[in-house]
C-alpha positions as CSV (number, residue, x, y, z in Angstrom):
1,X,0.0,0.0,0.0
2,X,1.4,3.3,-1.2
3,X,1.6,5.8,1.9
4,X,-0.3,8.4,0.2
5,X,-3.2,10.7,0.3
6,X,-5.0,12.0,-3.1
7,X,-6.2,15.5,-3.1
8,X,-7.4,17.7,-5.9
9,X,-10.6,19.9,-8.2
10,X,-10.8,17.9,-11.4
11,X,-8.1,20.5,-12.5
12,X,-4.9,19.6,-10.6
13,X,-4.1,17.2,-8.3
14,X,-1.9,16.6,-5.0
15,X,-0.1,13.4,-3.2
16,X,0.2,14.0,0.5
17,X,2.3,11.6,2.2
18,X,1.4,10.1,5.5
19,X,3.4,12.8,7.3
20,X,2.0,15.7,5.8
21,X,4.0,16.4,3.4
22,X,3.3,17.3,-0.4
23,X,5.4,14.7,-2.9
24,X,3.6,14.7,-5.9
25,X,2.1,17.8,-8.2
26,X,1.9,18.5,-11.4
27,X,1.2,21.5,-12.5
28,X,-0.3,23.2,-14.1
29,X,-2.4,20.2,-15.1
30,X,-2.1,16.5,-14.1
31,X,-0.3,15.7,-17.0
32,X,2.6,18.8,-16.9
33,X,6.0,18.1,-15.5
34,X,6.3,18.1,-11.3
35,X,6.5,20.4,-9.3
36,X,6.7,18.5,-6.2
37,X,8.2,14.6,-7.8
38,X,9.8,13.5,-4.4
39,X,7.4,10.3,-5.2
40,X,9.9,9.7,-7.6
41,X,13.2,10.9,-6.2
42,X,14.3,12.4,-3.0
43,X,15.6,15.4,-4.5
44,X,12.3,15.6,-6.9
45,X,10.9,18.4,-4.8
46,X,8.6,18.6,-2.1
47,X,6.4,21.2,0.4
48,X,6.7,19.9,3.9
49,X,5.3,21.3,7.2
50,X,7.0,18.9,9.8
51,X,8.3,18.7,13.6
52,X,11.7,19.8,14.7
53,X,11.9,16.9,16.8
54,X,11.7,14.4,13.9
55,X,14.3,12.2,15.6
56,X,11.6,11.6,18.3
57,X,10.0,9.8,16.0
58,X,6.2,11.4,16.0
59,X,2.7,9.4,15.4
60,X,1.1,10.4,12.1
61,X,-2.8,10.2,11.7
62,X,-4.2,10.9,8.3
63,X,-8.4,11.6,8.0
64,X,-10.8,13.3,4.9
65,X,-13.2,15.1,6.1
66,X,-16.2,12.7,6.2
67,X,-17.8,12.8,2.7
68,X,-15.2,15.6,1.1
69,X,-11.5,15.4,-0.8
70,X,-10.4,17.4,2.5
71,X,-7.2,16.0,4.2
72,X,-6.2,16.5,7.6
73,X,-2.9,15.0,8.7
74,X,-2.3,15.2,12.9
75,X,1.2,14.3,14.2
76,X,1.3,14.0,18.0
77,X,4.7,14.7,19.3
78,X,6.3,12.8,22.0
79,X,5.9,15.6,24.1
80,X,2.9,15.5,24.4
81,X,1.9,18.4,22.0
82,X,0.4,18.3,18.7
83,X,-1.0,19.7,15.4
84,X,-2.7,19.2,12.2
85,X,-2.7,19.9,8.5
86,X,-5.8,20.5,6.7
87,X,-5.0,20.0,3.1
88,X,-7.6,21.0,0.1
89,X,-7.9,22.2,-3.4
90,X,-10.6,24.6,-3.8
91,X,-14.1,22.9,-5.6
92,X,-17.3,25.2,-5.8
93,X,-19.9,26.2,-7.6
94,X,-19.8,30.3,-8.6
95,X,-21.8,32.3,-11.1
96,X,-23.1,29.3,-12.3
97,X,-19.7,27.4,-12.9
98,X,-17.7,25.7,-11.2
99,X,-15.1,27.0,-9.7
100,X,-11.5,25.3,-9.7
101,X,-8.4,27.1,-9.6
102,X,-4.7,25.3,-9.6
103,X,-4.5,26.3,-6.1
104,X,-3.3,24.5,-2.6
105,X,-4.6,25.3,0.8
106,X,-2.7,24.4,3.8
107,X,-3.8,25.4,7.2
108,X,-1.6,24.2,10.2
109,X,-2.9,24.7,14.0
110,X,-1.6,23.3,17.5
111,X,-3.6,21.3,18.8
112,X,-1.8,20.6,22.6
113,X,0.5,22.3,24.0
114,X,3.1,24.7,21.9
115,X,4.2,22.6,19.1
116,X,7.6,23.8,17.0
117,X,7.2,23.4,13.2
118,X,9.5,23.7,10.1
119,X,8.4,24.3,6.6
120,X,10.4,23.9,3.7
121,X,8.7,24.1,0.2
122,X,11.1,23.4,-3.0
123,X,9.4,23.3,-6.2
124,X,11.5,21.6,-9.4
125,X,11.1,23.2,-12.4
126,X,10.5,19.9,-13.8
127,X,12.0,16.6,-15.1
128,X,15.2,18.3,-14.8
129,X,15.1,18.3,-11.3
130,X,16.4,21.9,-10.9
131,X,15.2,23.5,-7.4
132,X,13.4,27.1,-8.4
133,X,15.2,29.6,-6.7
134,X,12.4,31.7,-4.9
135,X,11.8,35.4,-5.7
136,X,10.6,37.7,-2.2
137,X,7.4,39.1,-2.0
138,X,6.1,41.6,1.4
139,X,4.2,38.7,2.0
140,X,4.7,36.0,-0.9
141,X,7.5,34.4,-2.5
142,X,7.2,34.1,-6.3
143,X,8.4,30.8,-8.2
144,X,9.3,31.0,-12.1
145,X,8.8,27.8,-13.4
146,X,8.9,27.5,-17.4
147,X,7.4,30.9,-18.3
148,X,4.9,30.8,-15.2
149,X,4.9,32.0,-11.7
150,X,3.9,29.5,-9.1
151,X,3.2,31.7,-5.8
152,X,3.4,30.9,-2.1
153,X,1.0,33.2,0.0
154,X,1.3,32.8,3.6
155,X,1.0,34.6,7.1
156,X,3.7,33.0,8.2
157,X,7.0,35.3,8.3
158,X,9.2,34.8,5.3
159,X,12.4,34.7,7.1
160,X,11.5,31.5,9.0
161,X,10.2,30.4,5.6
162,X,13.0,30.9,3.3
163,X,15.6,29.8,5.8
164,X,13.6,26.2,6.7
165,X,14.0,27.8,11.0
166,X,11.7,26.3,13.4
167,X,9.2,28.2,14.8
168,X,6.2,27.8,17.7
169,X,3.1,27.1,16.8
170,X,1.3,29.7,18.6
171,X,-1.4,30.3,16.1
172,X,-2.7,29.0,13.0
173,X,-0.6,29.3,9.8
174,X,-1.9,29.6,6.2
175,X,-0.4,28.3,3.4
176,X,-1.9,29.6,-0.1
177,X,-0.2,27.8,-3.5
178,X,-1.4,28.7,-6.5
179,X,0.0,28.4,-10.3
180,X,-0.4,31.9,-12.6
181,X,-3.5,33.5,-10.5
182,X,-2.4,35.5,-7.3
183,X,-4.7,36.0,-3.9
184,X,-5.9,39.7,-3.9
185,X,-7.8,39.5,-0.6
186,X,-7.3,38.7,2.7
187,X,-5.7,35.4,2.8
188,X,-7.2,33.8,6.3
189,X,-10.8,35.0,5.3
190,X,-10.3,33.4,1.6
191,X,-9.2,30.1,2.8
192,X,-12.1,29.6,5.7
193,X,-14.4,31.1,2.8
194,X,-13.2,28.4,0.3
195,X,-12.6,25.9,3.1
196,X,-16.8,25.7,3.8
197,X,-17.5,25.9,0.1
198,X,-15.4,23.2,-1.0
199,X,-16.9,21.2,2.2
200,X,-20.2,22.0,0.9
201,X,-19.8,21.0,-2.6
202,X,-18.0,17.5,-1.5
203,X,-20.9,16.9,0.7
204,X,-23.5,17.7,-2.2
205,X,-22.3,15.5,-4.5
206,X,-22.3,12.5,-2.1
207,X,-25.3,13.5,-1.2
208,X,-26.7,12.8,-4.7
209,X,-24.6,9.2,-5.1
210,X,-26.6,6.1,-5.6
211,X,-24.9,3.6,-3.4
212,X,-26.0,0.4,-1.2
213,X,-26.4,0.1,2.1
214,X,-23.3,-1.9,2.6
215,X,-20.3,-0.8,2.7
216,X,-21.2,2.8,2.4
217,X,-18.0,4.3,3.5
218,X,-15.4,2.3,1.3
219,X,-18.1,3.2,-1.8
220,X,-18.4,6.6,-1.2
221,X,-14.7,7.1,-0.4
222,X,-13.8,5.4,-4.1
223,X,-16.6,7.4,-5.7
224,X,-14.3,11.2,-4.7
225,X,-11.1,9.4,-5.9
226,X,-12.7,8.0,-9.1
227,X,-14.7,11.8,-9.4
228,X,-10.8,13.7,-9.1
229,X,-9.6,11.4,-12.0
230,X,-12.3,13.7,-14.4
231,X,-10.0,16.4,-15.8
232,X,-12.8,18.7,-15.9
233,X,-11.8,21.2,-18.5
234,X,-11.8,18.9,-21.3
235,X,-13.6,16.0,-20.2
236,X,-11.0,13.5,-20.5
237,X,-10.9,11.0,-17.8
238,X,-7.0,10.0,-16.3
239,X,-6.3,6.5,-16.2
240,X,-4.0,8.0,-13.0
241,X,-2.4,10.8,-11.3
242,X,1.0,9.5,-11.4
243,X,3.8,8.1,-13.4
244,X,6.4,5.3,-12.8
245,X,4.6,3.7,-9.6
246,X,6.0,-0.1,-10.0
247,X,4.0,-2.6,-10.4
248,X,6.1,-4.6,-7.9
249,X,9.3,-2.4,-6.3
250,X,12.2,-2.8,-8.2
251,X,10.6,-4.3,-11.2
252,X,10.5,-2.2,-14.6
253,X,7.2,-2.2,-15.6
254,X,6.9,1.5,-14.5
255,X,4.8,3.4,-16.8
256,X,3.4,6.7,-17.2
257,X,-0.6,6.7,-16.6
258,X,-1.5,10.2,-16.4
259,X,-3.7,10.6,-19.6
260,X,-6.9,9.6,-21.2
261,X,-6.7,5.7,-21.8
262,X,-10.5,5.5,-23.7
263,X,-10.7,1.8,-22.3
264,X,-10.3,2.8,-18.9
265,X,-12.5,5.7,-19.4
266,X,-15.1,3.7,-20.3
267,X,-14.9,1.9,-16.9
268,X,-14.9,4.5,-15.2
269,X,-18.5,6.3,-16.9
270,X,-19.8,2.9,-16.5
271,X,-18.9,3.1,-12.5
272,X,-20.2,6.9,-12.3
273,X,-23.7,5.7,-13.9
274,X,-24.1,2.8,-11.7
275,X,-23.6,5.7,-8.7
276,X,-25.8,7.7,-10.5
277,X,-23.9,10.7,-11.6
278,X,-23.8,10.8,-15.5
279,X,-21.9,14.9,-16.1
280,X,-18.8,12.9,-16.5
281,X,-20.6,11.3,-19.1
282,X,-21.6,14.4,-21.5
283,X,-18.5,15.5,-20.9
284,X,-16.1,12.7,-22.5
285,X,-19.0,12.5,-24.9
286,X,-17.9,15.9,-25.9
287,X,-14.0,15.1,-25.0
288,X,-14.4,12.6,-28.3
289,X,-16.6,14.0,-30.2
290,X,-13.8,16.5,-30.7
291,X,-11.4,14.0,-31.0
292,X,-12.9,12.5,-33.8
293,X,-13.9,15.8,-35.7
294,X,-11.1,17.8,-35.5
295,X,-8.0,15.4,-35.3
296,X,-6.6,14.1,-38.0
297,X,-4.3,11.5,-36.1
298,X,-8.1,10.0,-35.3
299,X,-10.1,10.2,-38.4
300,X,-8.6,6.5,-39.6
301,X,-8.2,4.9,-36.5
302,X,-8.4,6.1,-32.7
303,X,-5.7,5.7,-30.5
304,X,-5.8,4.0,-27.4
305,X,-4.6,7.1,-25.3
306,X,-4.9,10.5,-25.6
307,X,-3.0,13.4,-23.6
308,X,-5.7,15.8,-21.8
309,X,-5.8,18.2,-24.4
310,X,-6.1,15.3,-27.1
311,X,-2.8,15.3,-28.5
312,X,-0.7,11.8,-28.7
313,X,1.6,11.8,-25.2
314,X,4.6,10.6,-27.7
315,X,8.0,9.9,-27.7
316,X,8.3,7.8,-24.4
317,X,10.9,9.1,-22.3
318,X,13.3,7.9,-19.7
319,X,14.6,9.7,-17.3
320,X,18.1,8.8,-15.8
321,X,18.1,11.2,-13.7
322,X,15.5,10.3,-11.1
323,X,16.4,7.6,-8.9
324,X,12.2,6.4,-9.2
325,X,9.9,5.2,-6.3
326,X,11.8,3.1,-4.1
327,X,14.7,2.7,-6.5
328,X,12.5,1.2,-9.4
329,X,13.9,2.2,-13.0
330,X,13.1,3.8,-15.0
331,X,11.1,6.8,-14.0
332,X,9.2,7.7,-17.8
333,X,7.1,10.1,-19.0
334,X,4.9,9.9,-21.7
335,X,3.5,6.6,-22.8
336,X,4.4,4.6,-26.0
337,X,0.8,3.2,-26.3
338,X,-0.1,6.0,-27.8
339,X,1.3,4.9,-31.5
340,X,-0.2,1.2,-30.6
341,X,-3.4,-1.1,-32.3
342,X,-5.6,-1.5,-29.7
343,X,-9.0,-2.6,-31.7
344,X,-10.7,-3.0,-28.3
345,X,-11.5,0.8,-27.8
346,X,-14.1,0.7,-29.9
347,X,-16.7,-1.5,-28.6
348,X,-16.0,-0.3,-25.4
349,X,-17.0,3.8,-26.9
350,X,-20.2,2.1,-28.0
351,X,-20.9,0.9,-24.8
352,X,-20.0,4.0,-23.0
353,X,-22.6,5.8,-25.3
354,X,-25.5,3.2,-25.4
355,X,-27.4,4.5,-22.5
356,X,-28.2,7.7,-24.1
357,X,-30.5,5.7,-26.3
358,X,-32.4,3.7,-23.4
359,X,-32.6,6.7,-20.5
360,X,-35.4,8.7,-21.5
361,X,-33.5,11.3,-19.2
362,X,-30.5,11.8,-21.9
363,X,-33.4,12.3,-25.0
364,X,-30.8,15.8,-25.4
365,X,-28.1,13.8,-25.9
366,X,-29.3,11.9,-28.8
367,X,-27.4,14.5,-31.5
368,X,-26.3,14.4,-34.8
369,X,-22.9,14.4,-34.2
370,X,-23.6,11.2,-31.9
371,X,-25.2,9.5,-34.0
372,X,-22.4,10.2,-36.9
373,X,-20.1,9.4,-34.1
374,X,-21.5,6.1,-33.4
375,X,-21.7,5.3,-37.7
376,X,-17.8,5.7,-37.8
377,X,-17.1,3.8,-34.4
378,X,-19.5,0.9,-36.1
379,X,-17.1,1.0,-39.4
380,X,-13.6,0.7,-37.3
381,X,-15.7,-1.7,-35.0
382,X,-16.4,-4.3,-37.9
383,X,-13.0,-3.4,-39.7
384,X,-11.2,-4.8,-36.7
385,X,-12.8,-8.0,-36.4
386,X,-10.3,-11.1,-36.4
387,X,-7.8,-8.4,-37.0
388,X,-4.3,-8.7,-35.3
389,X,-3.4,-6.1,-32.3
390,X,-1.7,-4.9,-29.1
391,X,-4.4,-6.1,-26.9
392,X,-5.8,-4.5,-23.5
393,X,-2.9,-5.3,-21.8
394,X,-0.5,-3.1,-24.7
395,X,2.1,-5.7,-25.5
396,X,4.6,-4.7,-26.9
397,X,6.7,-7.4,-28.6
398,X,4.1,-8.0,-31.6
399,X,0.4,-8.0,-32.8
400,X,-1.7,-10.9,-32.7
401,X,-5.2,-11.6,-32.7
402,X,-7.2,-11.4,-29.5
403,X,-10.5,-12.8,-28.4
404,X,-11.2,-9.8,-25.9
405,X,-11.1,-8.1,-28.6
406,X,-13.4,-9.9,-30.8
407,X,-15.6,-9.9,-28.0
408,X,-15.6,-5.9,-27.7
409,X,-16.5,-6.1,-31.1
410,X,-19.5,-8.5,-30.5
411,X,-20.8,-6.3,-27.7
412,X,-20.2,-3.3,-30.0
413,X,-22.4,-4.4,-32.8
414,X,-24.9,-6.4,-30.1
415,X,-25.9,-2.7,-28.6
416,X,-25.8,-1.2,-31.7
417,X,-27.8,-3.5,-33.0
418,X,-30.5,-2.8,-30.0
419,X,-30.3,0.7,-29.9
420,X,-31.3,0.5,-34.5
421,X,-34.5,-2.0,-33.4
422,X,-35.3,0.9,-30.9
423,X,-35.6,3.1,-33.7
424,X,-32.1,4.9,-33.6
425,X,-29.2,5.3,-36.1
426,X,-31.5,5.0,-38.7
427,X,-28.2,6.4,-41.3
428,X,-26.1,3.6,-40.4
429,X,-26.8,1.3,-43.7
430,X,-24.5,-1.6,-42.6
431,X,-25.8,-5.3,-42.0
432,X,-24.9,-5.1,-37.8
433,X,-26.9,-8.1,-37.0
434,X,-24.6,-9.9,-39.8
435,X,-21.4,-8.3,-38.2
436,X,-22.4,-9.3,-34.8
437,X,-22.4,-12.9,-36.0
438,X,-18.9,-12.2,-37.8
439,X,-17.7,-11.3,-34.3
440,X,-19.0,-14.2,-32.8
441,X,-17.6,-16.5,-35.0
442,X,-14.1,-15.0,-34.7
443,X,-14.5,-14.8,-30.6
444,X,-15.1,-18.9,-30.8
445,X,-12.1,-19.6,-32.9
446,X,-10.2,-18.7,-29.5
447,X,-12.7,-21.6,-27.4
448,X,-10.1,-24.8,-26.0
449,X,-11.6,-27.1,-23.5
450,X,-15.2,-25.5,-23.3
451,X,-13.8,-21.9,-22.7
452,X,-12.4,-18.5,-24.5
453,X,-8.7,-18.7,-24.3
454,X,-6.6,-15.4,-25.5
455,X,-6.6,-15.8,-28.8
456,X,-7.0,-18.7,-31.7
457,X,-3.1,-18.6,-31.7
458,X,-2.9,-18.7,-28.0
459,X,-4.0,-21.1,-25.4
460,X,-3.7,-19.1,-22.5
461,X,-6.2,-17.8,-20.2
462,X,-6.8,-14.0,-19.6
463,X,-8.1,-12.6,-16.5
464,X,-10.4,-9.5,-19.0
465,X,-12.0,-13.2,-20.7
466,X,-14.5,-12.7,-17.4
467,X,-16.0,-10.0,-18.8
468,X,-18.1,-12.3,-21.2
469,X,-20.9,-12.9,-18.8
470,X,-20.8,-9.2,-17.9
471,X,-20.8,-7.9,-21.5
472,X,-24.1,-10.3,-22.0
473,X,-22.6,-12.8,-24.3
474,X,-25.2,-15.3,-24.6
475,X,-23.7,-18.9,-24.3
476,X,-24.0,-19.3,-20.4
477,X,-22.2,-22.4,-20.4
478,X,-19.2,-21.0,-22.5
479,X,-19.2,-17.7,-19.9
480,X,-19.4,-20.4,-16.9
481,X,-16.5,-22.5,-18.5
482,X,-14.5,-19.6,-19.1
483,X,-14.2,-17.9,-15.4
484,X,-14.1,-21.5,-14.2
485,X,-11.0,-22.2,-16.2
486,X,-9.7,-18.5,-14.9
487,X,-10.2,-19.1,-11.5
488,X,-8.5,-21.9,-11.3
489,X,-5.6,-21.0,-13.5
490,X,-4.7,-17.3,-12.6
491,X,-5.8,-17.3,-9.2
492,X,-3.0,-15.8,-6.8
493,X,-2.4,-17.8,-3.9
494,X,-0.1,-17.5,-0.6
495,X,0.5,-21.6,1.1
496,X,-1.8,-23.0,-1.3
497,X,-4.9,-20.5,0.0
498,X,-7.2,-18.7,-2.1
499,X,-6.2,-14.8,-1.7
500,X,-9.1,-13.8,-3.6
501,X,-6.4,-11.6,-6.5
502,X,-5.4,-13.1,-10.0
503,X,-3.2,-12.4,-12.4
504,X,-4.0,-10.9,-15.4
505,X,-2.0,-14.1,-17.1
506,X,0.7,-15.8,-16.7
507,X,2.0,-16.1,-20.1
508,X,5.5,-14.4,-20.7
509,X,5.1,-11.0,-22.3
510,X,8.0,-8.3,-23.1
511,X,9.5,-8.4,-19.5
512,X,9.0,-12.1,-18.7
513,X,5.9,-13.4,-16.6
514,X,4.1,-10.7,-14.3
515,X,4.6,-11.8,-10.6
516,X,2.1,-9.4,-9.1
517,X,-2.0,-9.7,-8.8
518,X,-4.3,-7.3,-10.7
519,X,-6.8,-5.6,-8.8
520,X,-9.2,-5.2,-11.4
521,X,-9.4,-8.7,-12.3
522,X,-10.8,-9.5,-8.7
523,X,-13.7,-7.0,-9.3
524,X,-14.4,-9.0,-13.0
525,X,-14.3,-12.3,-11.5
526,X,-16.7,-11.1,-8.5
């Protein structure tokens, strides 16, 4: 488990170790070069409010405020005295819009006794790792980080600031961080002001979640995480906030994850409909519509992965320079998965969409451009039946064909099929009832022993192969087979006991045979 707390707006985002202290930011978007990398490197950067007496080794308690992205980090000294850090990133609605600057709130207060602290905030200018010298304001310092100033408001007296010197906690301190925009007004009164709004907005949209009755917390906790992956602005969903996390420490398989993967978008909309929120939704809608208009790298084929503001996150860099998470090389940036074939993509778009035509309460939605959208994703759908590719898992070491994705295909032309019948896509002129068969067929050429193997070339199981019965293939027996035969080949175990994780296979790919569980594939299987 990564020692780590996500904050952010749908704008930016923030990292907050268990300590308090600020490792990862990008800025100014998710996707930009850090700000604060010390995720990634000890000398990446970092904004840390800590205890003098470190060598006294204090307790650390991390909380959100209940229902909110709002972080509060308490350290209790040995002492006996103590204090906290409320973390947030400002979220509310204003004249009608929401309001989301690339700003940081810190608050610090003692909470027993007279606490010392030390703050010591050293942005990087970037993958170079160069510490920003700061600039001295009466009451700011100003950071000038490629063409931009990143500014530090604070009540605090600069001298302790700039020269890291301990001082007592006798009041509360405020910490204002924000990238191009400065704080005109009173800086106490316009973090409490922004402090209750941003508590009021998290609390609203909870409030208007869809979730069971069991497990309420852990749902509603994963629903704000999931809602901060929405970069707002354009509508593109992150697959994460981060780059180069390992997959196991010390292995390689360290890759950059901070952009629009339309796959994983499409499980996340899927996730924010069951909860009942569907914005996110209209938004990507929008996000590819775009894509698909006014890009020419898209017109013949989409890519799997998109940066936020739709261009292709290409070359794929390493950098030597940072020593990576724990020691695991290399730390990258960018992702090469952007110049793969990764046919899947579009049967999962189709599905993202096909609610709009069975919700009576999207009848707006149902556009032109949709419906045009939905004609050309139905074309690449049925060009890439049988055809040879990547895969979901992006291998790297050569195409082949693969029966998730014949089965994305299937469900592709199954729901477009449905949503035609109901009287829809009435332009679409292709036989989709003949190229859902087509799919079919080619998703059977991959069945061994009564269940869907990887591909008709390959034997092997995959973990994703569960999603037949949830995609609504018909053959119960074939989806029962299937996660059966997954079960009992890919499942993790620890002294010959059920663990309840699997791997995603175990067939050797470009860096040998993964040794680690994927998450995921436990939610699938369940």
């Amino acid at each position: 488990m990564y020692p780590y707390a996500l904050i952010g707006n749908c704008h930016i985002s923030t990292l907050i170790n268990a300590n308090g202290t600020v490792e990862w930011m990008c800025l100014p978007r998710p996707d930009s070069p850090p700000v604060f990398g010390r995720l990634l490197d000890p000398d990446g950067g970092h904004f840390a409010i800590t205890s003098p007496m470190m060598s006294a080794q204090p307790s650390y308690r991390q909380n959100y405020i209940p229902n909110t992205n709002i972080l509060t980090t308490t350290v209790a000294l040995t002492n006996g005295d103590a204090f906290q850090i409320t973390d947030f990133c400002p979220r509310f609605e204003q004249y009608g819009r929401i309001y989301r600057p690339p700003a940081l709130f810190r608050i610090v207060e003692p909470l027993r006794g007279t606490p010392a602290i030390q703050v010591s905030c050293r942005p990087v200018s970037g993958w170079d790792k160069t510490v920003v010298t700061p600039v001295r304001g009466s009451n700011h310092l100003r950071y000038d980080i490629r063409g931009e100033p990143l500014r530090l408001l604070t009540n605090m007296p600069l001298t302790y600031l700039c020269e890291e010197i301990p001082v007592a906690l006798t009041r509360k301190f405020y910490f204002g961080l924000t990238w191009g925009l400065g704080i005109e007004d009173d800086l106490i009164k316009v973090t409490h002001d922004f402090l209750e709004q941003t508590t009021r907005y998290w609390r609203t949209w909870v409030k208007h979640c869809s979730v069971p009755l069991l497990h309420q917390q852990e749902v509603i906790r994963s629903a704000l995480a999931l809602k901060l992956h929405c970069f707002e602005d354009t509508g593109a969903i992150l697959a994460a906030m981060t780059t180069s996390l390992p997959e196991q420490v010390g292995g390689p398989r360290n890759w950059d994850y901070r952009y629009c993967w339309l796959r994983d978008a499409y499980f996340t909309l899927t996730a924010f409909n069951n909860l009942g929120h569907f914005e996110e939704m209209e938004s990507f809608l929008n996000f590819l519509l775009n894509l698909a208009l006014t890009h020419e790298h898209s017109r013949d084929r989409l890519r799997p992965v998109y940066t936020l503001s739709q261009g292709l996150p290409l070359p794929e860099i390493e950098h030597a320079n940072w020593a990576g998470y724990s020691g695991s090389t290399p730390v990258r940036s960018h992702n090469l998965a952007a110049d793969q074939v990764q046919n899947d993509a579009y049967g999962e778009m189709i599905l993202t969409f096909t609610p709009i035509f069975f919700d009576e309460r999207f009848v707006d939605l149902r556009t032109r451009d949709l419906d045009g959208l939905l004609a050309h994703l139905a074309q690449l759908c049925a060009r890439s039946i049988g055809k040879r590719d990547a895969g979901l898992w992006e291998i790297r070491s050569g195409l082949q064909e693969h029966s998730f994705t014949n089965l994305l295909c299937w469900a592709g032309m199954e729901r477009l099929e449905r949503i035609k019948h109901a009287g829809h896509l009435r332009a679409i002129s292709m036989d989709l009832s003949a190229e859902r068969l087509r799919a079919a067929e080619a998703l059977l050429r991959g069945v061994r022993d009564g269940a869907v193997r990887n591909g008709p070339d390959d034997s092997s199981h995959d973990a994703a192969l569960a999603q037949l019965a949830i995609l609504g293939y018909p053959d119960r027996k074939l989806c029962e087979s299937t996660v059966s035969q997954i079960i009992r080949e890919l499942s993790l175990k620890q002294e010959n006991a059920e663990t309840g994780f699997f791997y995603r296979y175990v067939r050797d790919d470009d860096f040998g045979k993964p040794k680690g569980a994927f998450v995921i594939c436990s939610f699938w299987i369940a």
